[in-house]
GULUMMAR-724346 format. One record per residue (C-alpha): residue number from 0; residue in three letters; z, y, x. Coordinates in steps of 0.2 Angstrom, whole numbers, plus 5000, padded with zeros to 4 digits. Each point is the difference from the previous one (the first is absolute). Example, Ala and Ser with C-alpha at 12.3 -4.5 7.8 and 13.67 -1.06 7.14 Angstrom:
# residues 2
num;residuo;c3;c2;c1
0;Ala;5039;4978;5062 $
1;Ser;4997;5017;5006 $
This chain:
# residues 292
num;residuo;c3;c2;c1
0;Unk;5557;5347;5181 $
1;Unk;4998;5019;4997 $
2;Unk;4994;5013;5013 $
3;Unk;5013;5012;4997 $
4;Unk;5013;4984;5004 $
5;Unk;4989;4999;5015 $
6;Unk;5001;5017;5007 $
7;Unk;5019;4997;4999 $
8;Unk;5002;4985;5010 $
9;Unk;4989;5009;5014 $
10;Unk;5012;5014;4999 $
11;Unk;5015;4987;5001 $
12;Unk;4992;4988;5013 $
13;Unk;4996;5018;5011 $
14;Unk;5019;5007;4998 $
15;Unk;5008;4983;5003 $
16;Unk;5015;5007;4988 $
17;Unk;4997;5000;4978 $
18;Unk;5016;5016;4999 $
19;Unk;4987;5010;5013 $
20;Unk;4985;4997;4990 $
21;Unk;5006;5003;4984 $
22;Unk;5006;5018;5005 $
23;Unk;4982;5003;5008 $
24;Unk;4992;4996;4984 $
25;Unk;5013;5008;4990 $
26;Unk;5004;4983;4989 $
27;Unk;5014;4995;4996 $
28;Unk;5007;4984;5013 $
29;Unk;5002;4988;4986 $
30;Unk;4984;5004;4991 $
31;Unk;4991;4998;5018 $
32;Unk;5008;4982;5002 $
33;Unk;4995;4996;4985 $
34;Unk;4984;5004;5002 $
35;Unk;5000;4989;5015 $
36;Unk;5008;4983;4992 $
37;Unk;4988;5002;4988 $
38;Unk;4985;5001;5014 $
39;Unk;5011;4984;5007 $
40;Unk;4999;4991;4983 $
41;Unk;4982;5002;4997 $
42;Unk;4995;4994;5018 $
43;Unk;5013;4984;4997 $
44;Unk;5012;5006;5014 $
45;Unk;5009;5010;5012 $
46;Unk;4991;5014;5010 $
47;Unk;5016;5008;5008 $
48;Unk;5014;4994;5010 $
49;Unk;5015;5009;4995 $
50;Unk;5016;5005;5011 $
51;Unk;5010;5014;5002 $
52;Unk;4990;5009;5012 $
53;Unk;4985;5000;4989 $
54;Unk;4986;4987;4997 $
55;Unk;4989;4993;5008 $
56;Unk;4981;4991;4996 $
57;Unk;5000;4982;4997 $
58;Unk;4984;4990;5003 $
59;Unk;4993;5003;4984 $
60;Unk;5005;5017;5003 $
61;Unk;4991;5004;5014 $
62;Unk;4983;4990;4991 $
63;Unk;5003;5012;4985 $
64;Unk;5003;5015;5013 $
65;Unk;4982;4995;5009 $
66;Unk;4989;4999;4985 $
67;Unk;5009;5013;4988 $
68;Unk;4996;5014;5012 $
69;Unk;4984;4997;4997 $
70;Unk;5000;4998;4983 $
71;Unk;5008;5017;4998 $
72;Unk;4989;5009;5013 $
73;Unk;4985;4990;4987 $
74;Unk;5008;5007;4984 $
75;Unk;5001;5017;5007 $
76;Unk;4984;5002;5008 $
77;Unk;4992;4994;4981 $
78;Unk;5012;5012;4992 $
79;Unk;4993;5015;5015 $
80;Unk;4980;4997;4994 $
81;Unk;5004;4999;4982 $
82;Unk;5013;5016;4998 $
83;Unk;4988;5012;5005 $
84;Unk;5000;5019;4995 $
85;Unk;4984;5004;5006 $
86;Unk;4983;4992;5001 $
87;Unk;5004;4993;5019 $
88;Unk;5017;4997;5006 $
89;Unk;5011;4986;5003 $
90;Unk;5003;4990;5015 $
91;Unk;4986;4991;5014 $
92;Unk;5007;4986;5007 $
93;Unk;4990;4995;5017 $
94;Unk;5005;4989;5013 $
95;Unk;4994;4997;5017 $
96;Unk;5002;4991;5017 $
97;Unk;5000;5011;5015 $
98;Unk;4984;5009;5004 $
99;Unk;4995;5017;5002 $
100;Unk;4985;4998;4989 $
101;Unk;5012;5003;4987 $
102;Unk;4997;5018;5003 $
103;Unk;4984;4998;4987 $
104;Unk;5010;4994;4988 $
105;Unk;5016;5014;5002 $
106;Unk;4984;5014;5000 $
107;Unk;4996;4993;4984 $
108;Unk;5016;5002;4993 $
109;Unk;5002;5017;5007 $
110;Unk;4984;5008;4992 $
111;Unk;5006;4993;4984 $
112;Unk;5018;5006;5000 $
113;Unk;4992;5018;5003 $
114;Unk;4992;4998;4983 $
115;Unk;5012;4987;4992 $
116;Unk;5015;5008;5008 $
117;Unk;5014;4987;4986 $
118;Unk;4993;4985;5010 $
119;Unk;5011;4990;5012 $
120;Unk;4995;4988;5014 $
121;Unk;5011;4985;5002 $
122;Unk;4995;4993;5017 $
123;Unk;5006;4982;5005 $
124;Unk;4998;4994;5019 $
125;Unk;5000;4981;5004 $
126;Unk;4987;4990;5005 $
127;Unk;4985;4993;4994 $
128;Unk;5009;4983;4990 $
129;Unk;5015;5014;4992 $
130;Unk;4989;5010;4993 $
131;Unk;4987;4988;4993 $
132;Unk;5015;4993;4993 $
133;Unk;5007;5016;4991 $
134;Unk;4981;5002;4994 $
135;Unk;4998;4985;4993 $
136;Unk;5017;5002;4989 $
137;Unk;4995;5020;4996 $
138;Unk;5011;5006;5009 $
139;Unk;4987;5010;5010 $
140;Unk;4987;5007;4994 $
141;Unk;4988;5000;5015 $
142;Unk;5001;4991;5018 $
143;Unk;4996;5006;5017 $
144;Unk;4995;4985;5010 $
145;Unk;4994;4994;5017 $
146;Unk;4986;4986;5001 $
147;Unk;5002;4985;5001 $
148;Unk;5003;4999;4980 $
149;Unk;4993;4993;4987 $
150;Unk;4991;5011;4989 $
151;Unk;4993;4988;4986 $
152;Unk;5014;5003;4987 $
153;Unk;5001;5018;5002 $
154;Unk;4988;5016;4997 $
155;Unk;4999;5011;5019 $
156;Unk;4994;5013;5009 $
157;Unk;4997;5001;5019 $
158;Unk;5008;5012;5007 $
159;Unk;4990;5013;5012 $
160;Unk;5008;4997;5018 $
161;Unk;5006;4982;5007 $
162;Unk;5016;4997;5012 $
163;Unk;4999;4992;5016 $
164;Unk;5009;4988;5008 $
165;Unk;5009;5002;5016 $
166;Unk;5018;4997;5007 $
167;Unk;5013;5013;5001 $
168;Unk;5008;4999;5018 $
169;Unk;5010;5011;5011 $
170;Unk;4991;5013;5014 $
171;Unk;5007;4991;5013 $
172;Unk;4999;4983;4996 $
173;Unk;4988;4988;5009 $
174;Unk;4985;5004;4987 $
175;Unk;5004;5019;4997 $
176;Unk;4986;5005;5008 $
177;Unk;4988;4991;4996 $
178;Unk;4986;5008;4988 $
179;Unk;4998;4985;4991 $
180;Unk;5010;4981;5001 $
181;Unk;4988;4984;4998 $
182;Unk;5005;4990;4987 $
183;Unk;5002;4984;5007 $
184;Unk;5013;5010;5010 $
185;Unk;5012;5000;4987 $
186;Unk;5007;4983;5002 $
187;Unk;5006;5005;5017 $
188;Unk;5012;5015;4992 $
189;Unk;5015;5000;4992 $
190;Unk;4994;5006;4982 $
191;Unk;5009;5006;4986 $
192;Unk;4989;4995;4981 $
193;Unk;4999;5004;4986 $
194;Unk;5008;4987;4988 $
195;Unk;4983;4999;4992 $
196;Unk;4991;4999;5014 $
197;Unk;5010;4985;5005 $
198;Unk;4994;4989;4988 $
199;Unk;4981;5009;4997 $
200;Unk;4988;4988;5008 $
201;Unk;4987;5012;4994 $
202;Unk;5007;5011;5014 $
203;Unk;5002;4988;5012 $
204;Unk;4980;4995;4998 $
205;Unk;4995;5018;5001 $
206;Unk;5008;5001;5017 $
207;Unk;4995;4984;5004 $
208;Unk;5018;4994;5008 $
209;Unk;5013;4991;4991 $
210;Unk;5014;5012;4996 $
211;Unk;5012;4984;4997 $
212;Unk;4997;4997;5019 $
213;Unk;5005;5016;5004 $
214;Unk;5018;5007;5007 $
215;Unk;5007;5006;4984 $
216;Unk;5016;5009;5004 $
217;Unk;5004;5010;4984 $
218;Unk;4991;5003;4985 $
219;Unk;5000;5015;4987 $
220;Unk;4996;5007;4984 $
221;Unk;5000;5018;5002 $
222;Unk;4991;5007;5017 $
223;Unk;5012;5013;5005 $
224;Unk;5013;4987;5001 $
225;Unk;4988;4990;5012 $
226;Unk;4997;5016;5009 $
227;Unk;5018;4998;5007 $
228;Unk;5001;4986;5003 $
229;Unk;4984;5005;5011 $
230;Unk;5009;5014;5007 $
231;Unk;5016;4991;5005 $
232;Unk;4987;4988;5011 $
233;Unk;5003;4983;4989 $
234;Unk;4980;4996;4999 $
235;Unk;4983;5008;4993 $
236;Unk;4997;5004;4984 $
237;Unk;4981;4994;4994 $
238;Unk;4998;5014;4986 $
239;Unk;4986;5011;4992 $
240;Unk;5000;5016;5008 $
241;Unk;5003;5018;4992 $
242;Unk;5018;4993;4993 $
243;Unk;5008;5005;5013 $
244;Unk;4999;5018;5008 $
245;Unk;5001;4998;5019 $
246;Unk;4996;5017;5005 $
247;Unk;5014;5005;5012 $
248;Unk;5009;4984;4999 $
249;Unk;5003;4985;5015 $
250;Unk;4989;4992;4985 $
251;Unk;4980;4994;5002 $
252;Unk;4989;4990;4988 $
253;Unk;4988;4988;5009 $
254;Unk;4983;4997;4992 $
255;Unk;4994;4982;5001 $
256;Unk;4985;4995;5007 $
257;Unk;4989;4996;4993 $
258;Unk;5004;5009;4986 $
259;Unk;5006;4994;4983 $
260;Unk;5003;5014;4984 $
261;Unk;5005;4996;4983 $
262;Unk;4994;5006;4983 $
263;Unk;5011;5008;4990 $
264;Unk;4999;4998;4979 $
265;Unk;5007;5009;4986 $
266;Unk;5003;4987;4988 $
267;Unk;5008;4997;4981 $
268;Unk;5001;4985;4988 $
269;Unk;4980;4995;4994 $
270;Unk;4999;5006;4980 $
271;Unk;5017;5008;4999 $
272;Unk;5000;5015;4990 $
273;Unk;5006;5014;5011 $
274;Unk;5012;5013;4995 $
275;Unk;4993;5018;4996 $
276;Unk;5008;5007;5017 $
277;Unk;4992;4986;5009 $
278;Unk;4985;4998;4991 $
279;Unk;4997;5019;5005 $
280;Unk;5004;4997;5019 $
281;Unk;4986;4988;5000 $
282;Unk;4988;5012;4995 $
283;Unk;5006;5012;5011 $
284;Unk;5000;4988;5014 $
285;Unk;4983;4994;4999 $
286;Unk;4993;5017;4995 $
287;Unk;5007;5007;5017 $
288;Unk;4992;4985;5010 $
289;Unk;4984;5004;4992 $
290;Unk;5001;5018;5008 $
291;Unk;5007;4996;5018 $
């Protein structure tokens, strides 16, 4: 299995038509199938379904499709950091849940583009289990996550702000005006979670009610997605605030009270050996802490 053959099935399995893609990467149709059945043969079967109106992923396919994407993005990030024409350039790949305390981390980035202006920023969003996942497989070369987390495998710094925890709800809704909402109140509320807080007891024992118990009518990955959900009046969205501008909007965040904040951490694998680029974002990160 070769990564130039990889490149072309993602290009196939994208188009959904061989004839198309061949013409996009200027090869010749036959010499593009082959390439394929030979990708086919080395895997020990078929990726494609084939009919006149194009192809289509099998299972394996869509298995290969999964994990080839990243082992491209893998292979070109190593190929970024080592083709380098000056001292620092190449490509920093960071990825973060949602929280405004990223801003430390974009500043960072900003102040070393104005002296290392070949450097790109690759910023992934998910949260906390996708990115310690794309760490672990160096994909990423740092992470931006939200306590709780286990920090024993990994090197860290804290972050200088923390988030706090509230619910997102419409102005006029029956807690809209509140300055803050008690947190044994939120098992009397429609809410809308977090797929992560679902299942985090850790949470759950911070506020000290059981979210299983609660009223869960939707759950999300991405905030602003939650956030219409709110808007449209389906339930509460228990949140951290700062995501989501509500300036001007039929939108509030609701502290909890008492109040509960989360730590935020840069973290990368324990002992890796750091790319130059990242390596030099390190020191310009901690330098800048040390002065702020």
């Amino acid at each position: 299995m070769e990564l130039q053959q990889l490149r072309y099935f993602l290009a196939v399995a994208s188009e959904k038509n061989i004839t198309r893609t061949a013409e996009h990467l200027r090869l010749s149709q036959p010499a593009l199938s082959r390439q394929i059945h030979q990708l086919e043969d080395s895997l020990g079967g078929p990726l494609f379904e084939r009919s006149q109106g194009g192809v289509t992923l099998t299972e394996r396919g869509y298995y290969l499709a999964e994990h080839a994407k990243e082992m491209v993005r893998l292979a070109d990030k190593i190929s970024a950091n080592l083709n380098t024409a000056t001292p620092v350039s190449g490509e920093l790949y960071i990825g973060g849940g949602e929280t405004r305390t990223l801003t430390s981390v974009i500043t960072t980035f900003k102040q070393m583009k104005q002296l290392h202006p070949d450097i790109k920023l690759r910023l992934y969003s998910g949260n906390g289990d996708d990115v310690i996942d794309k760490l672990d497989r160096g994909i990423l070369d740092f992470g931006v996550v939200i306590e709780p987390v286990n920090l024993a495998a990994y090197a860290s710094r804290e972050l200088p702000h923390v988030d706090r925890w509230g619910v997102l709800t419409r102005r006029d809704s029956q807690i809209g005006n509140r300055t803050h909402l008690e947190t044994a109140d939120l098992l009397d509320l429609p809410l809308i979670l977090s797929e992560q807080s679902l299942v985090d007891r850790h949470l759950s024992d911070r506020l000290s009610v059981d979210l299983g118990e609660a009223d869960v009518v939707a759950t999300y990955n991405l905030l602003y997605n939650a956030s219409l959900l709110v808007h449209a009046g389906i339930g509460h969205a228990l949140c951290l605030d700062g995501i989501i501008n509500t300036n001007g909007t039929e939108l509030v965040f609701v502290p909890l009270n008492p109040s509960l904040t989360s730590s935020v951490h840069l973290i990368w694998k324990n002992e890796s050996h750091l790319s130059n680029v990242a390596s030099t974002f390190l020191d310009m990160f901690d330098e800048r802490e040390k002065t702020t």
